[in-house]
Structure formats: structure tokens, C-alpha cells
N, C-alpha and C positions, 0 to 999 in steps of 0.2 A: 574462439567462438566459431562454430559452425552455420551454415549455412540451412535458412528455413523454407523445409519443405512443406507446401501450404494445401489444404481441403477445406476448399469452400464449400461452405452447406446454408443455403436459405433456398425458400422456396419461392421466390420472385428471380425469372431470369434478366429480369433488369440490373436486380442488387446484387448477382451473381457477376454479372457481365461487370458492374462496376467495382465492385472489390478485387476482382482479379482485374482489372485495370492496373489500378491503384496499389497492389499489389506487385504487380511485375514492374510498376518504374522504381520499386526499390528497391537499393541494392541489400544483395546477397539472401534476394525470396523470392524464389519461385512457386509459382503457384502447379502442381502438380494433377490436380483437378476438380470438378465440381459435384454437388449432389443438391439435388431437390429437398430430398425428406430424408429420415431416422433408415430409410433400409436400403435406400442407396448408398448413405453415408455410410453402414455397415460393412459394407460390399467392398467400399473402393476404398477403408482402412485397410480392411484383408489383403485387397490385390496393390495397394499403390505405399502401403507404408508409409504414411507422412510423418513428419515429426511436432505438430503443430495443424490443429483443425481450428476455423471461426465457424462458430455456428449460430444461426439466429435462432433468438428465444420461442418464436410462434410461428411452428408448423404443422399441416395439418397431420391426422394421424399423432404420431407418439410426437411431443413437443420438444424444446430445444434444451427445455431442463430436466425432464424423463430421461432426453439420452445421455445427456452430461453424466446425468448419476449411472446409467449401464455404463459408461466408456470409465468413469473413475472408479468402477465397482469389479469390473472382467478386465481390461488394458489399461492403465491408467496412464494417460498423456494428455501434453498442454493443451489446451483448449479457451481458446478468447470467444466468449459470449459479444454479442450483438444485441441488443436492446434498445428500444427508447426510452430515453427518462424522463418518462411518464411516472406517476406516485406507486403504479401498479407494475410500472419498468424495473422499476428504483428497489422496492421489493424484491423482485423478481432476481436482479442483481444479485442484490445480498444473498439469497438463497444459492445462487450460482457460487457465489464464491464458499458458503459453507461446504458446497457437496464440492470445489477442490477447483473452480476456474482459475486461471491463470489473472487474467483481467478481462474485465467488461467494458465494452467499449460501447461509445454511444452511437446510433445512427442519425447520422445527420438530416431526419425527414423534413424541416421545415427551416431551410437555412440560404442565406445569398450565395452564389458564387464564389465571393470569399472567403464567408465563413465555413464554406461546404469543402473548397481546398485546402484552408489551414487544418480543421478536424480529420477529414481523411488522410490528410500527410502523416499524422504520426501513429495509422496504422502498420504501415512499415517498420517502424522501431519496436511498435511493442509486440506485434507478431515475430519477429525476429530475437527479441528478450524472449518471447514465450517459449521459441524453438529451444534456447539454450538456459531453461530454467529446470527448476530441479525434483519437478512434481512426482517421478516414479519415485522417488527416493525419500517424500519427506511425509513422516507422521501427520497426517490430518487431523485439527480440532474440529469435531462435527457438532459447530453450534455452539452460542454463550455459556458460560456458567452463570447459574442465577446468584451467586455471591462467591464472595472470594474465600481464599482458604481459613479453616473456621481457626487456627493455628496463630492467624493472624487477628484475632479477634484484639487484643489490646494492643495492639501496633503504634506504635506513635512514633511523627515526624522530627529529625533535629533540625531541621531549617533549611537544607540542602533542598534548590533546585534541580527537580530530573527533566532533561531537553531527550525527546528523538525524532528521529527522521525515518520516514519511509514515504515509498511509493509502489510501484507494480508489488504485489501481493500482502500491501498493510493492511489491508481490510480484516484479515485472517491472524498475522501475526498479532495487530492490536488487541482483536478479540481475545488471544490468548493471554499475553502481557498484561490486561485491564483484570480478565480473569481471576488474577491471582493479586490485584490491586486489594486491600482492604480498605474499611469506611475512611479510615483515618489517612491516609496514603500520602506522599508527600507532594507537595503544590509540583506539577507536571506542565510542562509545552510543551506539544507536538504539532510536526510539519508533517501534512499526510497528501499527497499528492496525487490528489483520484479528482473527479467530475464534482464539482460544488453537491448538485441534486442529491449523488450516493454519500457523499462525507456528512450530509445535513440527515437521512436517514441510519446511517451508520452511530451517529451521533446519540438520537433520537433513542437505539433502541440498546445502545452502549449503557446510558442512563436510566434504562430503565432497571437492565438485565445485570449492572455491574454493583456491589457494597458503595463504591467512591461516587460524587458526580462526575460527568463527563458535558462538557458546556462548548459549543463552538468558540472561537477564539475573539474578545474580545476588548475595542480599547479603553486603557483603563482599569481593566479587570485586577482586580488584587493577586498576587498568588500564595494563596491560604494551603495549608495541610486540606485535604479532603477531595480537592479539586483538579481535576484533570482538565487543561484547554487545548483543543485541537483546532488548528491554523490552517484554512484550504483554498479560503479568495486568493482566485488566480490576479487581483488584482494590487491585493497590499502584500506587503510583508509584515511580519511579528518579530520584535525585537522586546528585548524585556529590561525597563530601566530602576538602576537598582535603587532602594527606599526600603522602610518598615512600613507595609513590607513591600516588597519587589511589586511593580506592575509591570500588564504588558500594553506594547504601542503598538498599533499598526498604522506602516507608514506608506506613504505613497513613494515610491523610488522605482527605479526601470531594475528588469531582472538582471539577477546576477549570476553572472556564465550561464546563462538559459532560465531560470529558475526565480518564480515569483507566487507562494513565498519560500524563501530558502532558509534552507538549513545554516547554511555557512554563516549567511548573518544573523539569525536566533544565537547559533552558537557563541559567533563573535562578541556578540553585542555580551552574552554572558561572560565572557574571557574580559570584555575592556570594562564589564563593571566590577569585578573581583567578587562576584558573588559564586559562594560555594555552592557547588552542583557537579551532577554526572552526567553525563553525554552519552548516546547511542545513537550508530548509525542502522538501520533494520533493513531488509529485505528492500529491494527499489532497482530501478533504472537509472544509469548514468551515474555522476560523479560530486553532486551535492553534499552539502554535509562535510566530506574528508579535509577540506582545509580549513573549516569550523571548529572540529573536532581536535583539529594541533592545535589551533589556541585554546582550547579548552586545555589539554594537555600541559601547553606551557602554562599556562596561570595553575595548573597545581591541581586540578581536577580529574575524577577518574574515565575515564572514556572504553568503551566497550563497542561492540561490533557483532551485528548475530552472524550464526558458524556457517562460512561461506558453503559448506554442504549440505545446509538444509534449509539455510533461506533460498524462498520461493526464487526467486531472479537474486542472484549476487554480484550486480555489479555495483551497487553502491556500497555494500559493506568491501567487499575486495579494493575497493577505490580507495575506502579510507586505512585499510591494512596496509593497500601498498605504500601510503602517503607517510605512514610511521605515525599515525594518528591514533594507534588503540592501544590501552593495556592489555585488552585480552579481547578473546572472538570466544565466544557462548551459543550455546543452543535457547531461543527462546526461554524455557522455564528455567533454565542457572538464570539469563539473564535476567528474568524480572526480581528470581533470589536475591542478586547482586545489589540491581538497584534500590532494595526494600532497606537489605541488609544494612548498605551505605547509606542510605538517609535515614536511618531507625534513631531515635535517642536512646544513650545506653544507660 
């Protein structure tokens, strides 16, 4: 992992002054320098080569998503959006990450002291992921498909559970994965680890634009052929207990190894109920999921990992490689093949 060289760009020098604060107490980012607007920023890519730009969404002159789309269109590198999640923020995001952001990060406008220092601390991290994620290098889906592959039209479910996990850059990978889901798809968890506001908008327009449903995660919920549930209260976890047919719970418990809700206990919890399913761990930060994923493994289930070269940030798929937790590492579209294929009734 190298070292992130950082261009701030917002056009308040308050927020300038505070990001590169915040910025420089973390390790291995430095902040290399600032820009007001779109043709400053232009300037001091040219002259200062950074490897990693934050730029806020509303500037005057060309705005923060006009340039996103010239920088992924002429140079293409990492770039973490600045936003409020606002309904018009939250939008705003999504479109960010269609035309190629790394992650969107929220601005902390109206928060305590405390809650203004825990949300700006994990700037440092995911600028840092951003620095060493894989953007020049990976094929972008520009935008949902309005249904899944017509290929799949009588597709039908054998009863196999599909669990995955993602964070920095799932917003992108799901979109593609759900993509290729058809109406009939098999009952699906997922841990997606973004900002409640974006994963409820993401949600929102997953179900509209996708063949399957796509339903935030809820307890209780049955897990039917058809239905995809995505899991993102930072304050329960989803575990799924097994029955005809399987639900899922969400539980109140403290996180585990950082993480609430986690992969590792969705997974587990499928491992200690002997319910057959496949596991994937997808594009994210940190190290979630990979010791879920060997229990999944041990209880006899297939488990898969996207291809540490083209997921957006790879350290949670390489987590669970190294951990000896995967049958195989895939490119997004094998993988959704894979998982269709293993829950298909034959």
C-alpha cells in the first residue's frame, strides 16, 4: 500500500483548511495542495500529480460532478465526492459514483463535536483506500440496467442462500451484480457498508431499475426466491435463522472487529445453521467478511471473492484470499454467472 497524495478542492476556505487538517493527522496522507474551483483544480493535477483528489459536489462555475465526469473521461483517478446527504446530496452521490467516484463522503454540516470528530476520522482511511484502489484500470458500468439478462428469463431458484459483502465501491459493483439478477433470482443478504441516507436511495432506485426486488433489510423478513435484502443500519446486525423458510433477525450486539453490520456474522450465522448458500466477498475496506467466509467454506458451501484487479478498493476481497476462505476470485459478471448458476434448479 502506498502512500496518499491528496488535492483538496472545495470552494470554502474554511472546509479547505479543515479537510487538510484532518487529513494530515493521518497516517501515510499527505495533503499536497488546495484548489477553490474546476480550473484551479485542473492546474495543480497537471503541476502536482496527486494520486487521490476530494472534491465537493457545489462549485461555482463548472460543479463538482461536471469535473468528476472531465477527470474520469481525459485522466481517470481516484476521486472522493464531498456531499451532504441531503435527498438532492444523496442523488447527487449516486450519480457520482455512476460516472466512476471512489466513495462519497458525507459533510459533516450540522453535527456536535463529537459526532463531527468520529465522521471526519474515517476520512483518513478511505482517502487512503482511495489512493490505492484500482480506478485507472477497471471497466465502468455507466448506470443501471432496466432489467436483467432476457437469457434469464425462466430462471428459477433451488433454495440456496446467496450472502455478500461489500463496502468502498459497492454502490457500483451491486449495480452491476443486481444487473444481471433476474425476476426470479435467489432469496439474497447483503452487507453494504455506505451512509444509511445513500444505501436507502440506492435501494430505492435498485427496485425500481432491476427484474428482482431489492428491499432494505428487515426483521423477520422471509427469504423468498425473488428478493434481494440489503443490510446497512450501522446499528443492528443481520444474521439469518434457519426455518421454511429461512428468516432474517436483526440483532442488537456491539461490532465485531470494527464492523456493525458484519459480514462475518451474516456469514456465520449461515455456516452454524447448515443452510445451503454461497458467499461472496466484493470490493470494500478492511478485513470483514474473510473469517465468515471459512465458515461458510467449512460447512460445505461455495464462496467466491471479486478479482483483486478490478475491484474498486481490494482489501477486503485480498483479506479473505489471504485468509484461504475462497474457492475462486472472479470478475464481477463470472461472478454473478457463478452465483445464478449455483442456485439455478436443474
Amino acid at each position: 500500500m502506498h502512500d496518499a497524495r491528496v488535492l483538496v478542492v472545495d470552494d470554502s476556505a474554511a472546509m479547505r483548511a479543515l479537510f487538510c487538517d484532518v487529513l494530515e493527522q493521518s497516517r501515510n496522507v499527505r495533503v499536497i495542495g488546495t484548489a477553490a474551483n474546476a480550473a484551479e483544480a485542473r492546474d495543480q493535477i497537471a503541476q502536482l500529480m496527486p494520486n487521490v483528489v476530494t472534491l465537493d459536489v457545489e462549485m461555482p462555475g463548472m460543479s463538482g460532478i461536471e469535473f468528476l465526469e472531465e477527470i474520469m473521461t481525459t485522466s481517470p483517478m481516484p476521486v472522493v465526492m464531498l456531499s451532504s446527504l441531503t435527498q438532492s446530496g444523496t442523488e447527487t452521490s449516486l450519480r457520482a459514483f455512476e460516472l466512476g467516484a471512489v466513495e462519497c463522503f458525507p459533510k459533516p454540516l450540522k453535527a456536535t463535536p463529537e459526532q463531527f470528530a468520529k465522521t471526519v476520522g474515517k476520512l483518513g482511511k478511505i482517502v487512503l483506500a482511495a489512493a490505492n484502489s484500482n480506478v485507472r484500470d477497471k471497466p465502468r458500468h455507466r448506470g443501471p440496467r432496466a432489467a436483467a439478462d432476457t437469457a434469464a428469463a425462466g430462471y428459477a431458484a433451488n433454495g440456496k442462500i446467496a450472502a455478500f459483502s461489500t463496502s468502498m465501491g459497492g454502490v457500483d459493483a451491486l449495480t452491476e451484480i443486481l444487473g444481471h439478477y433476474p425476476k426470479a433470482c435467489p432469496p439474497t443478504v447483503i452487507v453494504l457498508q455506505t451512509e444509511p441516507a445513500l444505501a436507502e436511495m440506492f435501494i430505492a432506485r435498485a427496485d425500481k431499475d432491476c427484474a428482482c426486488t431489492v428491499r432494505p433489510a428487515e426483521d423477520g423478513a422471509e427469504l423468498m426466491p425473488g428478493t434481494v435484502h440489503i443490510a446497512f443500519n450501522p446499528a443492528r446486525h443481520v444474521i439469518v435463522e434457519p426455518g421454511t423458510p429461512a428468516r432474517l433477525r436483526l440483532v442488537d450486539r456491539d461490532p465485531v472487529e470494527g464492523f456493525r453490520p458484519s459480514a462475518t456474522l451474516l456469514f456465520g450465522s449461515i455456516a452454524r445453521g447448515g443452510m445451503p448458500a454461497i458467499g461472496a466477498v466484493l470490493t470494500g475496506m478492511g478485513e470483514d467478511g474473510a473469517k465468515g467466509l471459512r465458515l461458510l467454506q467449512a460447512a460445505g458451501c461455495r464462496t467466491l471473492a471479486q478479482d483483486r484487479q478490478t475491484a474498486t478498493v481490494p482489501q477486503a476481497p485480498a483479506a479473505a484470499v489471504e485468509a484461504g476462505a475462497v474457492d475462486a476470485e472472479l470478475k464481477l459478471e463470472d461472478l454473478a454467472a457463478d452465483v445464478l448458476g449455483n442456485c439455478a434448479a436443474t
